[in-house]
N, C-alpha and C positions, 0 to 999 in steps of 0.2 A: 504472423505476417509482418512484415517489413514497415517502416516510415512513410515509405514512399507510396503507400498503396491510395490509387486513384482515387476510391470511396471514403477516403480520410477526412476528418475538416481541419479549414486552414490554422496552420501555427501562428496565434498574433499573439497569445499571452505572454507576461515576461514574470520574470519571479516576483516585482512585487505586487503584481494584479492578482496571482495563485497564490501568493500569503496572503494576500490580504482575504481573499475571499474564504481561505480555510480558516482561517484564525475568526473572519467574523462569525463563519459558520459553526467555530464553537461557542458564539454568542457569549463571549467572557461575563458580562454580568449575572445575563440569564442563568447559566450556568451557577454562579453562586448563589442564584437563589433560590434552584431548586438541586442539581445532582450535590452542589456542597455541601447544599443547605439540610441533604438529606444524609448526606458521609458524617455531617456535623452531629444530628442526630442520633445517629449510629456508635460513632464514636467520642463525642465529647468533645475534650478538652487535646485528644491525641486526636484529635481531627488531622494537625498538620502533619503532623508523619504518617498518616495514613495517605496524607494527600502526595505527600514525597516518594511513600511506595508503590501509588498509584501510578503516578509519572515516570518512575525509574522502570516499572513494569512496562507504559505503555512505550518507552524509549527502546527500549529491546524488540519490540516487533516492527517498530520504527525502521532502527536500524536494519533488519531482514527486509520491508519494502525499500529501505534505500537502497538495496544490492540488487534487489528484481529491477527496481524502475531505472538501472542502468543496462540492463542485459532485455525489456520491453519497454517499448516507449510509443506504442499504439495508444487510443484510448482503449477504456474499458478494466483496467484496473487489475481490480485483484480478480475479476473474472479471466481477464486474459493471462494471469499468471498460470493459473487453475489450468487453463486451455491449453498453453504451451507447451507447459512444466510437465503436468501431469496428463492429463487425458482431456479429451472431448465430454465424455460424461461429469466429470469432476468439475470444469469448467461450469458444466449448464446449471452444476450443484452451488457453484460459488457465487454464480451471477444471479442465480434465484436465492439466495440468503442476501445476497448485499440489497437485491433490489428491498428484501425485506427491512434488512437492519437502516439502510440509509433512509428510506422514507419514514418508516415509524419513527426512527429518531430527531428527525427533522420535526413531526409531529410533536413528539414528546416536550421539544422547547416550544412549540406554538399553544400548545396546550397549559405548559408554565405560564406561557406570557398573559392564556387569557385569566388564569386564575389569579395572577397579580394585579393585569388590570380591572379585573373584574372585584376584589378586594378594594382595593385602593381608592380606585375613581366612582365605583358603583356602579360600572357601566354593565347590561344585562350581557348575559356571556356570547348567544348568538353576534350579538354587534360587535362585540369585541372579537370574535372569530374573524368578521369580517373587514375589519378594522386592519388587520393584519393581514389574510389573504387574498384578498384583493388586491393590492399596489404587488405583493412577491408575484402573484402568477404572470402579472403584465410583465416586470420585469424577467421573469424568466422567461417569455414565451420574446421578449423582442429580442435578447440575446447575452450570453457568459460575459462579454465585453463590456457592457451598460452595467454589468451587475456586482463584475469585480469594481470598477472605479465607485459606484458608490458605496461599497465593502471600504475602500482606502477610508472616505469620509470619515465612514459611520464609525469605527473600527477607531480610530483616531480619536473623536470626541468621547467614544466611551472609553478608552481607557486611561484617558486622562480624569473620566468623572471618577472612576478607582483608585488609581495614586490620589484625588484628593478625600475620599474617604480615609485611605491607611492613616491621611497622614490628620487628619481629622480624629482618629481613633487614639491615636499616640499623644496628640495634642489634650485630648479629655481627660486619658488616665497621668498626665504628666510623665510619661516616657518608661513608665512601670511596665514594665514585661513579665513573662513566666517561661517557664521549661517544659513545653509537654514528656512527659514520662507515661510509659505504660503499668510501670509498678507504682507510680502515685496515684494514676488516674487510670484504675481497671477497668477493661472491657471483656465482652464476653467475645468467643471466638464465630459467630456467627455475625456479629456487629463487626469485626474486624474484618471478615471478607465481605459480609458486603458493604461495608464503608469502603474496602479496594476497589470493588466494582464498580460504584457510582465516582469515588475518585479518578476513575479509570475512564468514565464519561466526558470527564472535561477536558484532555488534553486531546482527545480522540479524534476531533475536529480534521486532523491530517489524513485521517481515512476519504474527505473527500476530495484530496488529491492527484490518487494516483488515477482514478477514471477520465481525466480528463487532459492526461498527460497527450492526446491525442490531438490538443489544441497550443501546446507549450513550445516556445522557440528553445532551442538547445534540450529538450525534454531530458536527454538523460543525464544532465548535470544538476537541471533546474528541480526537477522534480523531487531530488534527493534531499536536497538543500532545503525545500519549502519543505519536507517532511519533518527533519530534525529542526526546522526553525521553530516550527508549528508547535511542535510538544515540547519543548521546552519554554518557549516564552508561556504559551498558557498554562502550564504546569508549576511555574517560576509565579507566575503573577496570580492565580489561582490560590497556590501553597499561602502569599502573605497575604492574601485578604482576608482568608480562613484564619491565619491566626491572629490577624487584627482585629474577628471577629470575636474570637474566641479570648483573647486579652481585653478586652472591654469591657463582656461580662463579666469574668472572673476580677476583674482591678475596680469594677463596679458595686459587686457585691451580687447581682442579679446570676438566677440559676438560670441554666440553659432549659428552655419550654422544651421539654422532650414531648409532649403530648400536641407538640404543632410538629407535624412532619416535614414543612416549608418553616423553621422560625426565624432566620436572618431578616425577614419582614422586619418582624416586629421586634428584633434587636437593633435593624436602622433609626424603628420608629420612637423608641424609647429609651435608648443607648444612648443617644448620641445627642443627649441636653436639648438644648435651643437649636440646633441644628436638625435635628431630627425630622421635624415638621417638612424642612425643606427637600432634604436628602428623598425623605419620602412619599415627595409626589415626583420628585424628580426622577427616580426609580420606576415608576410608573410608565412615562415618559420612554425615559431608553430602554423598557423592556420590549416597548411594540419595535422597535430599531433592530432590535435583538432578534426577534421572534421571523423579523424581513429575510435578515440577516441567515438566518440557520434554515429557512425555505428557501433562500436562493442555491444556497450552497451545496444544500444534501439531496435538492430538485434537481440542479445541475449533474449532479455526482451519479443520482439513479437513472437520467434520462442518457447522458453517455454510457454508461454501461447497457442500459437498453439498447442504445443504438450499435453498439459494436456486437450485441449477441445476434441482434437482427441482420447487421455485416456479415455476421461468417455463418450465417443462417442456421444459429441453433434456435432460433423462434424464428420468425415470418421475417421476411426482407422484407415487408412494410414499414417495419420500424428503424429502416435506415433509409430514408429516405431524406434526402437534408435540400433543405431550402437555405441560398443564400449564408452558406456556412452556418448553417441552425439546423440540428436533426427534429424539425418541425414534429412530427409524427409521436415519435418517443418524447417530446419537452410537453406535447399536449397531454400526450395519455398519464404523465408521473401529475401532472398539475390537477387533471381530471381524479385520480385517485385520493390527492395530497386534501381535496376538497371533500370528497366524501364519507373520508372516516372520521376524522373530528365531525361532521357534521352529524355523524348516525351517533356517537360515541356521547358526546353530550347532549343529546335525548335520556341519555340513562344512567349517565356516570356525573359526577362533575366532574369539572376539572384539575382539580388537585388528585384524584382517583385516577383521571385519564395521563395526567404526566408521569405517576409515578407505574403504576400497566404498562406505558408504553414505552419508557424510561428502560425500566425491568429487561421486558422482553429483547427489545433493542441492545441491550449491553449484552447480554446472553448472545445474541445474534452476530454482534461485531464480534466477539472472542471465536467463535466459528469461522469466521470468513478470517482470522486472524491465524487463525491455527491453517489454512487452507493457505493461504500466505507461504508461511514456516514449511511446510509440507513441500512446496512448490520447491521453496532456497533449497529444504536441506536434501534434496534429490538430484539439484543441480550441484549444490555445492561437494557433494560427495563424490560424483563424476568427474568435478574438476581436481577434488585431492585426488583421486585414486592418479587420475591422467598424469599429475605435476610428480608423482613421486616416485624417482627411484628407487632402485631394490639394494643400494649396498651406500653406507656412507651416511647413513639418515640419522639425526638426533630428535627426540622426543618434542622439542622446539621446532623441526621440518615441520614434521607432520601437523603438528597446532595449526604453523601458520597454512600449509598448502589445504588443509582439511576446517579452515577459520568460518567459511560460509557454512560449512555444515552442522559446527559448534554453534554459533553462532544462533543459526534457524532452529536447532535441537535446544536449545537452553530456552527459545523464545514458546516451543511448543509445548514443554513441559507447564512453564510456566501458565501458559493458556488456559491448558488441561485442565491444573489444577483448580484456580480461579474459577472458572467455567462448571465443573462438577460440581467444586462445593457451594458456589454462587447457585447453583439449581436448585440444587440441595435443601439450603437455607432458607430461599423466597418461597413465596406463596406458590402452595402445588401447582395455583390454577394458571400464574402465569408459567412456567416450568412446561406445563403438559401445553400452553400454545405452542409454545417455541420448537417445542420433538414434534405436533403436529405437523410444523411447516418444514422441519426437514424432511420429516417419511414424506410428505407429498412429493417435496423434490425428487427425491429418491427415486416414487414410483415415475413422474415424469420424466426423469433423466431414461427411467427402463423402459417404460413405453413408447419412448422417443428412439431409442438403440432398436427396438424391436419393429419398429413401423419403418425403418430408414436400413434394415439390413440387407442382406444381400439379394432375396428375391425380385427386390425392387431397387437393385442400383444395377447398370448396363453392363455385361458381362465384360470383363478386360480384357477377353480372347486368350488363343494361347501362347501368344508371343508375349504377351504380360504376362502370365504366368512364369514363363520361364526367363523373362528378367527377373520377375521378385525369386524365386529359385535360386538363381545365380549370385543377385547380389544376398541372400540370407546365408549361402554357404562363404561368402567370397569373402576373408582374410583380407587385411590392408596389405599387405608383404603381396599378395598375387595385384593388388589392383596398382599397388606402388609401381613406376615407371624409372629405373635407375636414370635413361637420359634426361631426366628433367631434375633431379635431387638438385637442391640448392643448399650448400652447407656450406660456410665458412667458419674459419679459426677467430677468436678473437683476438688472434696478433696480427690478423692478416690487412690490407693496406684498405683503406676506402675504394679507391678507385678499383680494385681487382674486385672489390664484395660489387658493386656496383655495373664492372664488366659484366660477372656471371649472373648476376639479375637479367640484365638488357639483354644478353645474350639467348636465353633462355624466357625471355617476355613474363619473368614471373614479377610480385609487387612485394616480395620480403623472403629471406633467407632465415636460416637456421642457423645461430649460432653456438659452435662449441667451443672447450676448453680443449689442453692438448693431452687430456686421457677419452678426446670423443664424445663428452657427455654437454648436451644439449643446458646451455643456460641463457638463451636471452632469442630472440626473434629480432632481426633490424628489415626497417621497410625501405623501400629505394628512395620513396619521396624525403624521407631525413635526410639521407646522402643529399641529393638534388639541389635538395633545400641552404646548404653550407655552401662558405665562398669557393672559388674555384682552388684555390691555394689550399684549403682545408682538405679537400676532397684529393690532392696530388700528394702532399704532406701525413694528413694523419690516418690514424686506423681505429679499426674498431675499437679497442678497448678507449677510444677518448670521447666517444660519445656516448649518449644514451643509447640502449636497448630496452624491450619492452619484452613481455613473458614470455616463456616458449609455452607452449603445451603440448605433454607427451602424449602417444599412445603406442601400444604393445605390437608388435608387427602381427602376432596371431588374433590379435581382435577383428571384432566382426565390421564391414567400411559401414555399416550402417553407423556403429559405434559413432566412425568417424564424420558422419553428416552431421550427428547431435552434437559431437562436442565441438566442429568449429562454429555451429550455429548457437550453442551456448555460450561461450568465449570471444565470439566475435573474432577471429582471426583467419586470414587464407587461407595458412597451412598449418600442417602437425607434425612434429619428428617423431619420427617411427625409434622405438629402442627395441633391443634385445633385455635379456633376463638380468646383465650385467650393469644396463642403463646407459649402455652405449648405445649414441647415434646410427644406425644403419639405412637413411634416408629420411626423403620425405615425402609426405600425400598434400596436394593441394585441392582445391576445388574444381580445381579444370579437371583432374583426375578420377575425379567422383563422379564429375557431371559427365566424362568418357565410358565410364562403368556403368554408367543410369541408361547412357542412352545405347549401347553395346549389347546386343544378343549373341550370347558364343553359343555352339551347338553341343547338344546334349549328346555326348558319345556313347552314353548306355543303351538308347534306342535309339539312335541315328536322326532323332528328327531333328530339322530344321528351324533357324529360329524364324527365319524369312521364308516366303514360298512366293 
């Protein structure tokens, strides 16, 4: 669906209100003290290169949402890629795993917080639940905008209270450092992935981005931007407080408590001399900050995705119902949830059980919706290289680049894959067998939802739609192609002549080729326009910009051609032959002529009108 659609909520965010809110939402401290705290575990002393291949991993699927969130800029996220990209079922798959992974793991830092403050200050654990869910629900439920600006605050004072640990840590050992090494400091290969995977928790923060790209001014610039900013500051700042952790004890002489599965605790509180004391109530302190922090965020993240599956009615239109630019409906029901499973969970577990459970499963969760991601790009990106590449004249460098998104989402999905199997693999059977429970259920809802909504019970199209979709499944772009409307220019040819046969012709961009006829550039009239009058009398095309052409094959199907300018975003396509010469072009008027156009069936005479 488009930007503009009615049921939308308004654009007021700007980038620094979505970084701030992602980045608080990976609750930077929180996070070291328990997903690092448990990588640290895992892996030792090579904590921090585990923590660098954690973030260079989660930078690569990064990268693939920053290529979606330019070509979708609704909300709803990596659910809507799923929807677009791939299918309707696929979609309701990916929006039922995020709503999973985004709430549990929002959970998962609330659950860290109460077990630190519940350590620390001795507060009983129910209070300190409430201590923390309380003030996030209010703030979530009054609205994204109240929630990002105290995100800026909050976000701000704590990571400046982390540069003064590092620099606190440096100051005790007198500036003594080490080398993490794998060959000094062996780990087992089960330690190794899942130290990746909980490494992989902390920059991840950027996942609750893209759901909410439906409220971002410039979405498809902004959205990109706050992705790669996101993982890498907190994967950057992450990486050196791990090894400021980890240089401490080792310059200290102190072994690492492996038998504490959270021990950064008590490396603040006994590392760190006369300071300690302080650090470690202080810690307490910013982890309830923390804990606000990552329920605003991942609350946010699941209840816009709700509301946009409820928009395009793969669950109930109840859950798009928006008050006052607030999808009310879906912020209550994610807030309503977010309260009742910590609340059943520590009746039976504590909370160092319940972070690292819900921790688990949630990472497992996000690499699914990750891979759902990747899936989406490299089915787009593959359509666009097949489109951009001619058949003669190609060097093994074309093809990279014209085929880059599909590389690209391919390199990110293997990756996933891998992590993901053997991360199941490794943990505890019993959280493993949650996580495949809650896809097969998706699964069966996706099918019982295909099943209950098939054709019995959707309005018959008649048979004048039949024999449109007929017409346009057999119809060739070369039949639906219109010669009097082709809009081709040379790139020697003048501005003002490219500009005539635009206007002329009422189109909004031209085709342009070189003088062997081969399609290299697309110019739009408004650039012409745009230049002084002397520029537009004086120069020609080859002195300005031009922007991508994209091809397609004249014997391809015009359906072809509906997805690929609705993936591309462009007006029109140059149509090529086998040789990769130009032989016109298909616009959108052209398509939407063939959409609405019933030609008559000459095998039995019938009529497309009666």
């Amino acid at each position: 669906m488009n930007d503009s659609n009615s049921g939308e909520l308004q654009r007021h965010l700007t980038f620094k209100d979505i970084f701030f809110l992602s980045f608080g939402g990976m609750s930077p401290l929180l996070s070291i003290l328990t997903y690092g705290a448990f990588a640290f575990t895992l892996a030792g002393y090579d904590a921090p290169i585990v923590m660098v291949i954690g973030t260079l991993l989660v930078l690569i699927n990064g990268l693939s949402v920053n290529q979606l969130s330019k070509r979708f800029s609704t909300s709803g996220g990596y659910y809507t890629y799923a929807f677009q990209a791939l299918s309707a079922n696929v979609g309701f798959d990916t929006g039922w795993m995020y709503m999973f992974y985004s709430i549990l793991y929002g959970l998962a830092y609330l659950a860290g917080a109460v077990f630190v403050i519940s350590l620390i200050l001795g507060i009983p654990v129910y209070f300190s639940f409430l201590i923390i869910s309380v003030p996030s629900v209010i703030l979530l439920i009054i609205g994204i905008k109240t929630s990002s600006r105290y995100a800026i605050y909050a976000v701000t004072l704590e990571v400046s209270f982390m540069v003064i640990m590092v620099v606190l840590s440096f100051f005790i050992t007198h500036g003594n450092f080490y080398t993490p090494s794998f060959s000094r400091y062996p780990i087992t290969s089960a330690g190794l992935f899942l130290g990746i995977l909980f490494a992989m928790g902390i920059p991840t923060g950027y996942g609750t981005i893209t759901p909410i790209s439906g409220e971002a001014q410039d979405a498809k610039r902004v959205i990109g931007r706050s992705v790669i900013a996101v993982i890498l500051s907190g994967g950057i700042l992450a990486t050196v407080v791990i090894y400021a952790f980890a240089n401490i004890v080792l310059q200290t002489h102190y072994s690492i408590p492996f038998s504490d599965k959270l021990p950064i605790i008590d490396i603040i509180r006994y590392d760190f001399g006369k300071y300690g004391i302080y650090l470690y109530y202080a810690v307490a302190i910013a982890t309830v900050n923390d804990a606000i922090l990552a329920f605003l965020s991942f609350g946010s993240a699941a209840s816009r995705t709700l509301f946009r599956m409820g928009y395009d009615r793969t669950i109930p239109s109840i859950f798009s119902k928006n008050v006052k630019n607030n999808p009310i409906v879906s912020v209550i029901t994610v807030s309503i949830v977010m309260m009742i499973i910590p609340a059943l969970m520590f009746r039976y577990m504590s909370p160092e059980i319940v972070f690292i459970f819900l921790g688990t499963v949630a990472s497992l969760a996000g690499l699914f919706i990750h891979l759902s991601a990747n899936f989406s790009l490299m089915r787009i990106g593959y359509r666009r290289g097949r489109r951009l590449i001619s058949r003669m004249e190609r060097k093994l460098w074309n093809y990279i680049i014209d085929y880059r998104e599909f590389i690209l989402a391919s390199v990110g999905a293997l990756i996933s894959s891998i992590v993901l199997v053997y991360s199941a693999y490794s943990t505890v059977p019993y959280y493993t067998t949650i996580f495949l429970t809650w896809v097969v259920i998706g699964f069966i809802l996706s099918e019982v939802k295909a099943i209950v909504t098939k054709t019995p019970y959707m309005p018959d199209i008649g048979r004048e739609g039949k024999i449109v979709a007929e017409n346009l499944t057999s119809m060739t772009v070369a039949k639906a192609r219109n010669p009097a409307t082709d809009v081709i220019v040379n790139i020697n040819d003048t501005l003002r002549s490219a500009m005539e046969k635009m206007l002329s012709k009422n189109m909004p961009a031209s085709i342009v080729v070189n003088n062997e006829s081969k399609p290299i550039g697309t110019v739009y009239l408004i650039d012409i326009l745009l230049l002084p009058q002397i520029a537009i009398e004086k120069g020609k095309i080859n002195q300005i910009r031009i922007e991508k052409v994209v091809n397609i094959g004249e014997n391809e199907n015009i359906t072809d051609a509906i997805r690929l300018m609705k993936e591309n975003n462009v007006p029109l396509l140059a149509i090529i032959d086998a040789s990769g010469k130009c032989t016109g072009t298909v616009s959108e008027r052209e398509v939407l002529l063939q959409l609405g156009t019933v030609k008559k069936d000459d095998d039995t005479g019938a009529q497309a009108t009666e």
